[in-house]
N, C-alpha and C positions, 0 to 999 in steps of 0.2 A: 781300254774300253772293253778290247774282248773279256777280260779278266774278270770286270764289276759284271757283264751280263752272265758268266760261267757261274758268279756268287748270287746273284740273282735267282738265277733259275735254279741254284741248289735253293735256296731257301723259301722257295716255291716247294719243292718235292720232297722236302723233310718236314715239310710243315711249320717251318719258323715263321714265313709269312701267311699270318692269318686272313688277310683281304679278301672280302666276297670276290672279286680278280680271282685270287690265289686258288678258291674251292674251289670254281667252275673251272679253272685251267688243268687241275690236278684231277678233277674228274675226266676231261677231256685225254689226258694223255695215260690216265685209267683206261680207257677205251683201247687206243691204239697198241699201248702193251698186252694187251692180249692177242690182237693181230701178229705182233712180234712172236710172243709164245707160241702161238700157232706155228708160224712156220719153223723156227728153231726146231719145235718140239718133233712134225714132221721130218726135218733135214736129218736129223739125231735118230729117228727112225728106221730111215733108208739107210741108213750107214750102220745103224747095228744088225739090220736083218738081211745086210748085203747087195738090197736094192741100187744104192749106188756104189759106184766102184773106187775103190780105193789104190794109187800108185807106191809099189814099193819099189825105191831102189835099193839096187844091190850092193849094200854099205852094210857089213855088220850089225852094228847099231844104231839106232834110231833115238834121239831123247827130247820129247816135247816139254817144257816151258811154258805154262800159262796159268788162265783165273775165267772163273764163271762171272767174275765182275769186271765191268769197264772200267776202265781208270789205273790210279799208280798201285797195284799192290806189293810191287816190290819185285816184279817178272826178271827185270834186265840184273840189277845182283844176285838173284836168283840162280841166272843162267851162267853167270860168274864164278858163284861157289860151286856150282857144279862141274862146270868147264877145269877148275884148276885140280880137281880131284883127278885128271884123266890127261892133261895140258903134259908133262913130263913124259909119257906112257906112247901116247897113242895120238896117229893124225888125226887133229879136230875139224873139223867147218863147221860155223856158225850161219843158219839161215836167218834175217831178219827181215822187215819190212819196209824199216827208213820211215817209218812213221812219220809223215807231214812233210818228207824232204824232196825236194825236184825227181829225187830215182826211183822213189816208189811209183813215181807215173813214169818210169820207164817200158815197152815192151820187153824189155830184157835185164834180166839183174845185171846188174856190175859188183864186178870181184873189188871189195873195199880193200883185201888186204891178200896178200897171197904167201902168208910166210913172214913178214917181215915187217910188220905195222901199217896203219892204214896211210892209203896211198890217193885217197882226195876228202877233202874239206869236211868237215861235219854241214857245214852247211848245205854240200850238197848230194852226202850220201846219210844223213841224220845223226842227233847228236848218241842215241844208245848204242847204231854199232858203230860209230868211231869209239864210243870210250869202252865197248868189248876188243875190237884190232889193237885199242891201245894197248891194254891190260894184259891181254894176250896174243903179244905179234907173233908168236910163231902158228899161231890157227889160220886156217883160211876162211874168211868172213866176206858173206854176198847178201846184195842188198838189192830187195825188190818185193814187188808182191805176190809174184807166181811163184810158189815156193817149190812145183814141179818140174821146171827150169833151172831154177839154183840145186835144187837135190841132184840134176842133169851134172851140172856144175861142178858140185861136190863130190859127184862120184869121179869126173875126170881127174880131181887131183889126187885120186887117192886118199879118201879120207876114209877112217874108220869108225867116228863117232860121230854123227852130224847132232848138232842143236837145233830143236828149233826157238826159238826167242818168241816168245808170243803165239803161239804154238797151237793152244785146246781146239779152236775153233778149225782149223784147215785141218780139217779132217780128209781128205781128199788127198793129203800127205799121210802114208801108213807112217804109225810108230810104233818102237818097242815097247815103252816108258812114259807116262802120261805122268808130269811131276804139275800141280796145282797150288797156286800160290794163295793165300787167303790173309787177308788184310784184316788183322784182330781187333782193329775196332771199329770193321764195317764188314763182317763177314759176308754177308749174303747181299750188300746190295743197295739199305734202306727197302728190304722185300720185295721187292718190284721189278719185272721189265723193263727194259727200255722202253719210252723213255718218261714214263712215271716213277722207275726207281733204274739201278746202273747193273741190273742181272744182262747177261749174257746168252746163259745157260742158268737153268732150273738147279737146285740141289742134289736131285738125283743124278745129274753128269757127273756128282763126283764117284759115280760107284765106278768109272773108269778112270780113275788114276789108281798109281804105283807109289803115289808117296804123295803125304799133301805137307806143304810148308805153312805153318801160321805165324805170320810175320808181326815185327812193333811186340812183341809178346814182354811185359814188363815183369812177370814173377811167376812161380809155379801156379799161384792157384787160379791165375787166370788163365793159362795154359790147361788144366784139367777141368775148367769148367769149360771153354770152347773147343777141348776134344771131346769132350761128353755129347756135348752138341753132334759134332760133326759123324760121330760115327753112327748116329740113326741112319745116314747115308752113305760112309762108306766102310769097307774093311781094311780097305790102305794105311800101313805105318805111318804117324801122324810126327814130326817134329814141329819147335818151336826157335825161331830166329829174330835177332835182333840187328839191328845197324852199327857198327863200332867205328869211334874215332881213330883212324891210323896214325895221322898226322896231317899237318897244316902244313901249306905251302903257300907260294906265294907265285905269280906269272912266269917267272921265270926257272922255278921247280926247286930253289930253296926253302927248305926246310924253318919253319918257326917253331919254339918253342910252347910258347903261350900266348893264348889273348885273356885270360885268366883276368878280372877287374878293367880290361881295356873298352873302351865303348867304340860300337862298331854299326854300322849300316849293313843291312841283308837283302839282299834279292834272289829271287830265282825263280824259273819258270818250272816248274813241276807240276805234277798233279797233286801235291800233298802237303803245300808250306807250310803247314803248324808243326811237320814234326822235324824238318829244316831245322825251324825258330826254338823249338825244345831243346834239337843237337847243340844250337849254338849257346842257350841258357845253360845247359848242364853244363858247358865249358869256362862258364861263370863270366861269361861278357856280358857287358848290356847293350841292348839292343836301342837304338834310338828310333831309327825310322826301317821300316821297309818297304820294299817295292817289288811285288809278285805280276810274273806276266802267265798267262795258261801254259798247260806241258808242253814241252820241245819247243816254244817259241823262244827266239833269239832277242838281246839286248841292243840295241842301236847305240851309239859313242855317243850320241848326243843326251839322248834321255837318259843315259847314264851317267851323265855328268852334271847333266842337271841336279840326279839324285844325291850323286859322290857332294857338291856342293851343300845342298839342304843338310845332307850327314854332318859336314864339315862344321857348318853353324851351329848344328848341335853338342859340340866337339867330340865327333869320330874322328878316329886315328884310320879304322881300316873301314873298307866295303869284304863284305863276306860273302861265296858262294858256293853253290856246290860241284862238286867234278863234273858233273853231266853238263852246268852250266861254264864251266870253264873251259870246256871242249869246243865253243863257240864263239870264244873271244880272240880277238886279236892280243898275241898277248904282250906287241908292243904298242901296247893301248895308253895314251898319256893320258891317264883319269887325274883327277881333281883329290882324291883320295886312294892310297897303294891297297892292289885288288887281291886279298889271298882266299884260297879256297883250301876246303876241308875234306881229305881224302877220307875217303869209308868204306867197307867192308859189312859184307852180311858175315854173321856169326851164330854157331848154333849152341841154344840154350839150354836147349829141353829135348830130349829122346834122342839121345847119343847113340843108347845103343842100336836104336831103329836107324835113324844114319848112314851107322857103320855097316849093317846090315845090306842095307840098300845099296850102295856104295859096291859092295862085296860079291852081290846079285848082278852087278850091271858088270862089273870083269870077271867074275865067272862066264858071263853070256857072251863077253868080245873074245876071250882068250878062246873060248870054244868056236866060235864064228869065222876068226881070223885064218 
């Protein structure tokens, strides 16, 4: 139910739904995103002219992770391919929020993982940084939404790099490194404010990142026609990344081959199913049915086997998901159809040598700090 109203009210704000309904409603929340803009644009003020104050702790380096747009632009792999460039080198800690999970209404972050993998449930410290702790257990990863307490945190164990994971907006947290994630084929938003369109922050916040990522990028020339764009606002070295299939697995973390001609059932909760449903078409499966719930929300055994069954009629061999969603399953789950998911990796396309660059800039600054 959450899901049809989340599809709803997009098709309300892009304008697919044409209903005299639809106009007065999109004029209404016309109105309100400017209230929005107002105060952003004021906060963003105080904070570049020092009126408010900004906490540094005494950690080397600093690297913020984020997007002027709401929704999935690709933050949490983001913060992954960055993390692994520095993971063998240098103590990391990841700060995150636990988005939607019981510990972001914590008073106090709790330490998900201290060294050695996370050490409770995604369910109840969220599904992005369980599958960061997973990826990389030897980081220290804390999970809350005072990110001025966790950086507390982060400094106690000794960490030399902290992340922030979702990051642009807590400004309130100083950073060295302002990395910007931009989602290439919804750069800006649908133009609009919250909540007439999914802006954050205005265009011009990008003139404070150190590196913008434009993510989903399918070929060079659309990569040089939305750098074109992007650098009316900013000067920051611009790369290009894409999502790559590692490999398939299966609950219990064997390896498959192929689903290559296999027909398959899909679910997942994300913010961006179509391009899920692409990953799994490029791997030349057919899809029969699917079943999307909103981001980070979890799958119940029951409604999933309802689903596993409808598959089944259709003749699916597998149910398909993706790692974020497999972080949340029980994975001695007795479904109705055997449950494997599809590990992935951000990969960078376009501006290697700004990458490497950037990359080169952020240990030169620790090895000097340290």
């Amino acid at each position: 139910m959450k899901k049809k109203i989340e599809n709803y009210f997009i098709k309300i704000i892009n304008g697919t739904n044409k209903s005299i309904f639809s106009c007065f409603f999109r004029f209404f929340l016309r109105i309100l995103s400017y209230f929005f803009q107002i105060i952003v644009s004021v906060r963003n003020f105080a904070f570049d002219k020092k009126l408010l104050r900004q906490y540094y702790p005494p950690v080397p380096v600093i690297i913020s992770v984020g997007n002027i747009v709401a929704g999935g632009a690709g933050k949490t792999p983001a913060t992954l391919l960055l993390a692994k460039q520095f993971y063998e080198t240098f103590h990391l800690a990841i700060l995150s929020r636990g988005y939607k999970s019981p510990a972001e209404h914590l008073p106090v972050p709790i330490m998900l993982s201290k060294g050695n993998g996370p050490m409770h449930p995604a369910s109840y410290c969220g599904d992005e940084p369980y599958l960061l702790s997973q990826n990389l257990p030897k980081a220290f990863v804390f999970v809350g939404k005072d990110r001025h307490k966790s950086s507390d945190m982060a400094v106690r164990v000794g960490s030399q790099v902290i992340f922030l994971d979702d990051g642009m907006q807590h400004r309130r947290l100083a950073r060295d490194f302002e990395v910007v994630v931009i989602d290439s084929k919804d750069p800006f938003g649908m133009g609009f404010f919250l909540p007439r369109g999914f802006l954050r922050e205005g265009v011009k916040s990008l003139s404070r990142a150190n590196l913008i990522i434009l993510n989903h990028i399918n070929d060079n020339a659309q990569f040089e026609t939305l750098k074109k764009t992007i650098t009316r606002y900013s000067k920051a070295p611009i790369i290009g990344t894409k999502m790559k299939v590692v490999q398939l697995k299966d609950l219990a973390g064997n390896n498959l081959e192929s689903i290559a001609s296999k027909k398959v059932g899909l679910f997942c909760g994300i913010a961006h199913p179509q391009y899920f449903l692409q990953t799994v078409e490029d791997l030349k499966a057919e899809v029969v049915d699917s079943y999307y719930l909103s981001d980070h929300s979890a799958f119940d055994y029951f409604s999933l086997d309802a689903f596993a069954k409808q598959c089944k009629g259709k003749g699916a061999e597998y149910l398909v998901c993706t790692e974020k969603d497999r972080v949340k399953i029980n994975t001695t789950i007795n479904c109705s159809l055997p449950i494997i998911w599809i590990q992935s990796q951000l990969e960078v396309v376009e501006g290697q040598e700004e990458w490497e660059q950037f990359l080169d800039k952020v240990r030169s600054d620790l090895l000097l700090r340290i």
